[in-house]
C-alpha positions as CSV (number, residue, x, y, z in Angstrom):
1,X,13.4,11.3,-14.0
2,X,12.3,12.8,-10.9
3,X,8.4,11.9,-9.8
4,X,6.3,13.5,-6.8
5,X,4.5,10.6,-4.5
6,X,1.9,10.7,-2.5
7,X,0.9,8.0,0.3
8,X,-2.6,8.8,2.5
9,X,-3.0,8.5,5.9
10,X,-6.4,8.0,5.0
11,X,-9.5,8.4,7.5
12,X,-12.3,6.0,7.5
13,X,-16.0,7.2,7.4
14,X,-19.3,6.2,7.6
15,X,-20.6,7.0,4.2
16,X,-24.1,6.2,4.2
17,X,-24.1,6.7,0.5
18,X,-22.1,5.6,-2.9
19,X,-22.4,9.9,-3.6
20,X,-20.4,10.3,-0.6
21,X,-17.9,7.6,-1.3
22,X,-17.4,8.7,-4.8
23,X,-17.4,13.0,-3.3
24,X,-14.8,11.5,-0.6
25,X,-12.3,9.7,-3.2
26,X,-12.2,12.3,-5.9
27,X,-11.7,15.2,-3.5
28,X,-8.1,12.9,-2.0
29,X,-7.1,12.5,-5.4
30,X,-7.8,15.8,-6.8
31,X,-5.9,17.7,-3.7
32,X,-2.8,15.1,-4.6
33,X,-2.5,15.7,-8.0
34,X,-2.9,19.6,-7.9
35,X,0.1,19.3,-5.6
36,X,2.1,17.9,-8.8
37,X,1.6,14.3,-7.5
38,X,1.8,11.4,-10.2
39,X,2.0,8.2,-7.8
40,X,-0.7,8.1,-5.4
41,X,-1.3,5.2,-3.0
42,X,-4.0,4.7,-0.6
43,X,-3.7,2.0,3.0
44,X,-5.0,-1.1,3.1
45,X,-8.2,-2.1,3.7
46,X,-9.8,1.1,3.2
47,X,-12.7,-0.1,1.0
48,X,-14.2,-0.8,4.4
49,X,-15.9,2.1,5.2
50,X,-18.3,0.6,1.7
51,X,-20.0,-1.7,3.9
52,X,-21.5,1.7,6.3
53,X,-23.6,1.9,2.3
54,X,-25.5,-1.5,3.2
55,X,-28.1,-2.2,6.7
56,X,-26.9,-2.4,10.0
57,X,-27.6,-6.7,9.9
58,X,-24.9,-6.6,7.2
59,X,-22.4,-3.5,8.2
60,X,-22.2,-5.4,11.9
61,X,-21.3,-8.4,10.6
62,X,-18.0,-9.9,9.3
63,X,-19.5,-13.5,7.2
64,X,-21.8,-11.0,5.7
65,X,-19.4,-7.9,4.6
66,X,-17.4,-9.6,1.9
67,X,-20.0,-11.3,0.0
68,X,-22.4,-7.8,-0.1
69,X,-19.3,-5.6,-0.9
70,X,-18.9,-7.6,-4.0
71,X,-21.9,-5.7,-5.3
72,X,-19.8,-2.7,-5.1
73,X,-16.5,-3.9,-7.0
74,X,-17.5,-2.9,-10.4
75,X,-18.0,0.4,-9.1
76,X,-15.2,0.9,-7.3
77,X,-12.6,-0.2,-10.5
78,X,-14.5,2.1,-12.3
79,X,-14.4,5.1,-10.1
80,X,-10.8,4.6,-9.9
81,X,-10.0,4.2,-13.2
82,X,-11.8,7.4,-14.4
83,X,-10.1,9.6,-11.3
84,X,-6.5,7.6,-12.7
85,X,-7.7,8.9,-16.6
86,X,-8.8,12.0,-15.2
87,X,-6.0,13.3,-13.3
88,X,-3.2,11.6,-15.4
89,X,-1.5,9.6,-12.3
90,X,-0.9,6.3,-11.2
91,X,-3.3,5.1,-7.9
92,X,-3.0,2.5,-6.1
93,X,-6.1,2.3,-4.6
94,X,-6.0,0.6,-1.1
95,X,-7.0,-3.0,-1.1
96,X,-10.4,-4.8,-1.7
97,X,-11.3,-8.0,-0.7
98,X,-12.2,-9.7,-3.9
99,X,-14.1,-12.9,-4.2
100,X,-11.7,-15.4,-6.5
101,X,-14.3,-18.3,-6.3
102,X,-17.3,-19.3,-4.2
103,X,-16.2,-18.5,-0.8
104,X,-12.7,-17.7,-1.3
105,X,-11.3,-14.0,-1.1
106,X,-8.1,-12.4,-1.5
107,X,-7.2,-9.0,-0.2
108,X,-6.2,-7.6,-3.4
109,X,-4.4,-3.8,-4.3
110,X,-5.0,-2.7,-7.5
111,X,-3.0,-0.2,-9.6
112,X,-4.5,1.9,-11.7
113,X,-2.4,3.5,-14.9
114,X,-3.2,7.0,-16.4
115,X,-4.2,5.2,-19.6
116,X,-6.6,3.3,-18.2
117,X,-4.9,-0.2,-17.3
118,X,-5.6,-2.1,-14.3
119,X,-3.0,-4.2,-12.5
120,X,-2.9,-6.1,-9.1
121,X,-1.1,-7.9,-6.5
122,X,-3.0,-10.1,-4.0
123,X,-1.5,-10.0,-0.1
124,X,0.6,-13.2,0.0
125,X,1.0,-13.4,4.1
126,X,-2.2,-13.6,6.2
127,X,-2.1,-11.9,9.4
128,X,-4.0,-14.3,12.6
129,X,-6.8,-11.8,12.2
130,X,-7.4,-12.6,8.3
131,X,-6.7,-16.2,8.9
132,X,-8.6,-16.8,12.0
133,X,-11.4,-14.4,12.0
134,X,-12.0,-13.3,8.6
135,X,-11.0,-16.4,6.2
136,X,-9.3,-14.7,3.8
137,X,-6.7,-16.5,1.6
138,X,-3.1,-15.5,0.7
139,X,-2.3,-15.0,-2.8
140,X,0.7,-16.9,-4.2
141,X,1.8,-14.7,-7.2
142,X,4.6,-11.3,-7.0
143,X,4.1,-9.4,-9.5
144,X,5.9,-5.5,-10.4
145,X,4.8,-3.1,-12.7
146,X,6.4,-0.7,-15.3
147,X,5.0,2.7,-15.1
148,X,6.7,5.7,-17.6
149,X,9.0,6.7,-13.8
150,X,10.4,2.9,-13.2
151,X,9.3,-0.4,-12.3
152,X,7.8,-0.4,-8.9
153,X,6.0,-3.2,-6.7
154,X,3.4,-3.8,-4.0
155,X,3.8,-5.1,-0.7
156,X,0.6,-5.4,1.3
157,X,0.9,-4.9,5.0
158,X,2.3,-8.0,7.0
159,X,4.4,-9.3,3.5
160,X,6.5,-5.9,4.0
161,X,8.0,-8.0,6.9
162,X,8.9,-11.0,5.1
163,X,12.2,-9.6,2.9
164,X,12.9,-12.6,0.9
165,X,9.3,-11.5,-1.5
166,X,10.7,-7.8,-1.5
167,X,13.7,-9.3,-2.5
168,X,12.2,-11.1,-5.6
169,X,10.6,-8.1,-6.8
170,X,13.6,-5.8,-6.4
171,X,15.7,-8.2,-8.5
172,X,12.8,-8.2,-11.2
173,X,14.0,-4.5,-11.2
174,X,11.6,-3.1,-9.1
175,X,12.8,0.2,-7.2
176,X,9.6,1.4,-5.3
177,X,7.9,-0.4,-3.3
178,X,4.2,0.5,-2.2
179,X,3.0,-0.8,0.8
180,X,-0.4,-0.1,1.8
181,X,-1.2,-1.0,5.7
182,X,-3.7,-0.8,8.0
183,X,-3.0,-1.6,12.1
184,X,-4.9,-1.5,15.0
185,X,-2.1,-0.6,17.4
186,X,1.0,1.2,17.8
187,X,3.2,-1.5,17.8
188,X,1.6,-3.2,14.8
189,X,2.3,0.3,12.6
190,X,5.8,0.3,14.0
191,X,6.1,-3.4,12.6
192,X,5.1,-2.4,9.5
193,X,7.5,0.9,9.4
194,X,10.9,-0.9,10.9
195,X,10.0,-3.6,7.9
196,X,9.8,-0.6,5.5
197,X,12.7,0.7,6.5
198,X,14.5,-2.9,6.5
199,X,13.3,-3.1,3.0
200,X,14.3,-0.1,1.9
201,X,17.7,-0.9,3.4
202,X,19.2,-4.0,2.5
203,X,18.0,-3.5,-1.4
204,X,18.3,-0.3,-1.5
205,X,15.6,1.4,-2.9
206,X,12.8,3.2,-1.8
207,X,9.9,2.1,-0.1
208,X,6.3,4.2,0.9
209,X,4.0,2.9,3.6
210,X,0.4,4.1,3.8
211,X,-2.1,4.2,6.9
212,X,-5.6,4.0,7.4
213,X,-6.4,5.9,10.8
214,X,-9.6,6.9,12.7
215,X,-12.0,5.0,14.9
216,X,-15.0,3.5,13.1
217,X,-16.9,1.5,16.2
218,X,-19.2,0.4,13.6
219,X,-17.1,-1.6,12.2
220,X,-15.9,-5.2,13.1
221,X,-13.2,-5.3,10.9
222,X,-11.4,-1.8,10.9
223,X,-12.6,-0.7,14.0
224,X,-9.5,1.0,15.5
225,X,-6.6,2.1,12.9
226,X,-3.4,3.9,13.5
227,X,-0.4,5.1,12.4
228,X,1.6,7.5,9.9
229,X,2.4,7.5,6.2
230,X,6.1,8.0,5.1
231,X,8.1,7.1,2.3
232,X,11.8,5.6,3.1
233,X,14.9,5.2,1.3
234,X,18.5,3.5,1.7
235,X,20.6,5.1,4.4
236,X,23.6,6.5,2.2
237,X,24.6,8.9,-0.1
238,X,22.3,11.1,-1.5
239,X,19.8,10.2,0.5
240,X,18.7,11.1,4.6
241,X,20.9,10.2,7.4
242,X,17.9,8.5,9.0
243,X,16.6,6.9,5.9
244,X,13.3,8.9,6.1
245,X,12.4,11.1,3.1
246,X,9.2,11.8,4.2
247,X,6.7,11.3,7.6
248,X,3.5,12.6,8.8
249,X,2.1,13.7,12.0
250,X,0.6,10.4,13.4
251,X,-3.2,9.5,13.2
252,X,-3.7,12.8,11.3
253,X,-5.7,12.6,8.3
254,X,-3.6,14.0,5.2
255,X,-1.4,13.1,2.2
256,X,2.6,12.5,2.9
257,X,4.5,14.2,-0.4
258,X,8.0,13.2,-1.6
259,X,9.4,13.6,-5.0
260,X,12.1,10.7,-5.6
261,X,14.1,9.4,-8.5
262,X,14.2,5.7,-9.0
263,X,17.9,6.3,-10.8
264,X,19.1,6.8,-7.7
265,X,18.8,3.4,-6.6
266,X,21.3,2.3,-9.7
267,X,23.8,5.1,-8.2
268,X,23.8,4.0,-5.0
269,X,24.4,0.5,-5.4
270,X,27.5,1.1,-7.4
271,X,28.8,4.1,-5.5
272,X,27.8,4.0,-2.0
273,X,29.6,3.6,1.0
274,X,28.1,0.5,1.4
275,X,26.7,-2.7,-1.3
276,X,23.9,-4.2,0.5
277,X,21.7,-5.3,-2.4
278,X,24.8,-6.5,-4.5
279,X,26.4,-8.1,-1.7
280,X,22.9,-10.0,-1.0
281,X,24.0,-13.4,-1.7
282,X,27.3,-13.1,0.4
283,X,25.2,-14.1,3.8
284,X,24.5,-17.6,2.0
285,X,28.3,-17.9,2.7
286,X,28.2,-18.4,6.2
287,X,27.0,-21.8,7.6
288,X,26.3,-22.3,11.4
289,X,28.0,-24.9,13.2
C-alpha cells in the first residue's frame, strides 16, 4: 500500500499569540493533506517559537522557557490531535520539551493517529548543547508504532547517528523512520542527512529527516536553524541511484512530498543486489587482532 509523506522544512516565528500559533499549524497541515498527504512530520524543536507567546524576562531566557512552556502542553496535544482527527493523517508533531518530574525534561516527539491516539518517543542521545546548556535528559525507551501503512519509528536528531537504536527498531519491524531535526549549521544538518542516509542504507528501509530553518534572534535556544527536508531510501533496486526519493531547496520554507511503499523494504531485502540488513550480524564475525 502505497502512502504520500510529508516532512516540513518548517520556519520559526515570533507568534505573539496562541491565535497565531494555532492559524500557523493548521494552515501547514491543511496545505499537506489537500496534497493527498497521510504522514506528516514536523522538525525538532519547533515548539520553540511558543515561548515569543510569554514576556521578554521569560522568552530571553533559557532556565525560564521550559518551566512556562509547560502551561502550553495541554494545548498543544490538543491542537494536534483535532488537526490529526480533522484531516485524517498521521502527524508527528515536532518535539516538545516535556517536564517528566520536578526539574527534569525530555525532549519528546509525539505522534498523533487519525483516530485520536497519542504516542511518543523521548530523544535518547543528548547533544553538548542539551546536556551542557539546557539540562535536558535522554530518554531510555525505543519504541515503533503501527499505523494502517506499516510500522514506522522515530529517531530524534543526534540518535539518527547512533545506528545500533535504528537498528532495534527496524528488527521490531519498523520500515520508516521519522527523524525530526533541528541544526544550527551546515555541517550539523549534513550530520544528520549522511546518518539518514546510513540508516536508510544498511537496514534498508526508508528514512525522512525534517528541518526547522529561519533565524529567530530572539531566541536563545533556536536562534539560527538550517537545513533541508528529504526522505531517503536503500540504494538498490527499485529505488534512486543516489538513495534520495525526495529533497528540498535548502533553508526554504515548504513541505518535501514522497509517496513510498513500506512493502518494498520486504522486496528488497530478499531480492536486491545486495543483503545489508540480513547480513547485519555477519560483521560480528570479524575480530581484530
Amino acid at each position: 500500500m502505497t502512502v504520500k509523506i510529508a516532512t516540513a522544512q518548517y520556519d520559526i516565528s515570533f507568534l505573539e499569540t496562541w491565535a497565531n500559533y494555532q492559524r500557523k499549524t493548521e494552515r501547514w497541515v491543511k496545505q499537506a493533506a489537500e496534497q493527498g498527504a497521510k504522514i506528516l512530520m514536523f522538525p525538532e524543536y519547533n515548539t520553540m517559537e511558543l515561548p515569543s507567546l510569554f514576556p521578554k524576562e521569560i522568552y530571553s531566557a533559557l532556565n525560564e522557557q521550559l518551566a512556562n512552556l509547560q502551561t502550553l502542553y495541554e494545548g498543544y496535544v490538543h491542537l494536534f490531535q483535532g488537526l490529526s482527527q480533522k484531516y485524517q493523517c498521521y502527524i508527528l508533531a515536532g518535539t516538545f520539551p516535556v517536564c517528566i518530574s520536578e526539574g527534569v525534561y525530555h525532549n519528546r516527539a509525539h505522534l498523533f493517529m487519525p483516530n485520536g491516539d497519542v504516542g511518543f518517543q523521548d530523544k535518547i542521545m543528548m547533544t553538548r548543547f542539551e546536556n551542557e546548556h539546557w539540562l535536558i535528559s535522554a530518554g531510555n525507551e525505543l519504541k515503533v508504532f503501527d499505523t494502517e501503512y506499516g510500522r514506522i519509528a522515530i529517531n530524534i536528531c543526534y540518535d539518527s547517528e547512533f545506528p545500533l537504536l535504528a537498528r532495534q527498531q527496524v528488527e521490531a519491524g519498523a520500515n520508516l523512520i521519522l527523524v525530526p531535526s533541528c541544526t544550527d549549521h551546515a555541517a550539523g544538518y549534513h550530520r544528520v542527512k549522511i546518518a539518514c542516509q546510513a540508516r536508510a542504507l544498511e537496514n534498508q528501509c526508508y528514512v525522512a529527516q525534517a528541518c526547522l530553518v529561519g533565524d529567530a534572534a530572539w531566541s536563545p535556544a533556536v536562534d539560527v536553524n538550517c537545513g533541508s527536508a528529504g526522505v531517503y531510501t536503500p540504494v538498490d533496486y527499485g529505488f534512486p541511484e543516489d538513495g534520495i526519493l525526495a529533497a528540498g531547496e535548502f533553508n526554504v520554507p515548504q513541505w518535501v512530498y514522497a509517496t513510498i511503499d513500506l512493502k518494498n523494504c520486504e522486496k528488497v531485502r530478499a531480492e536486491g543486489q545486495v543483503f545489508n540488513y540480513r547480513d547485519w550480524t555477519l560483521q560480528h564475525n570479524a575480530v581484530l587482532r
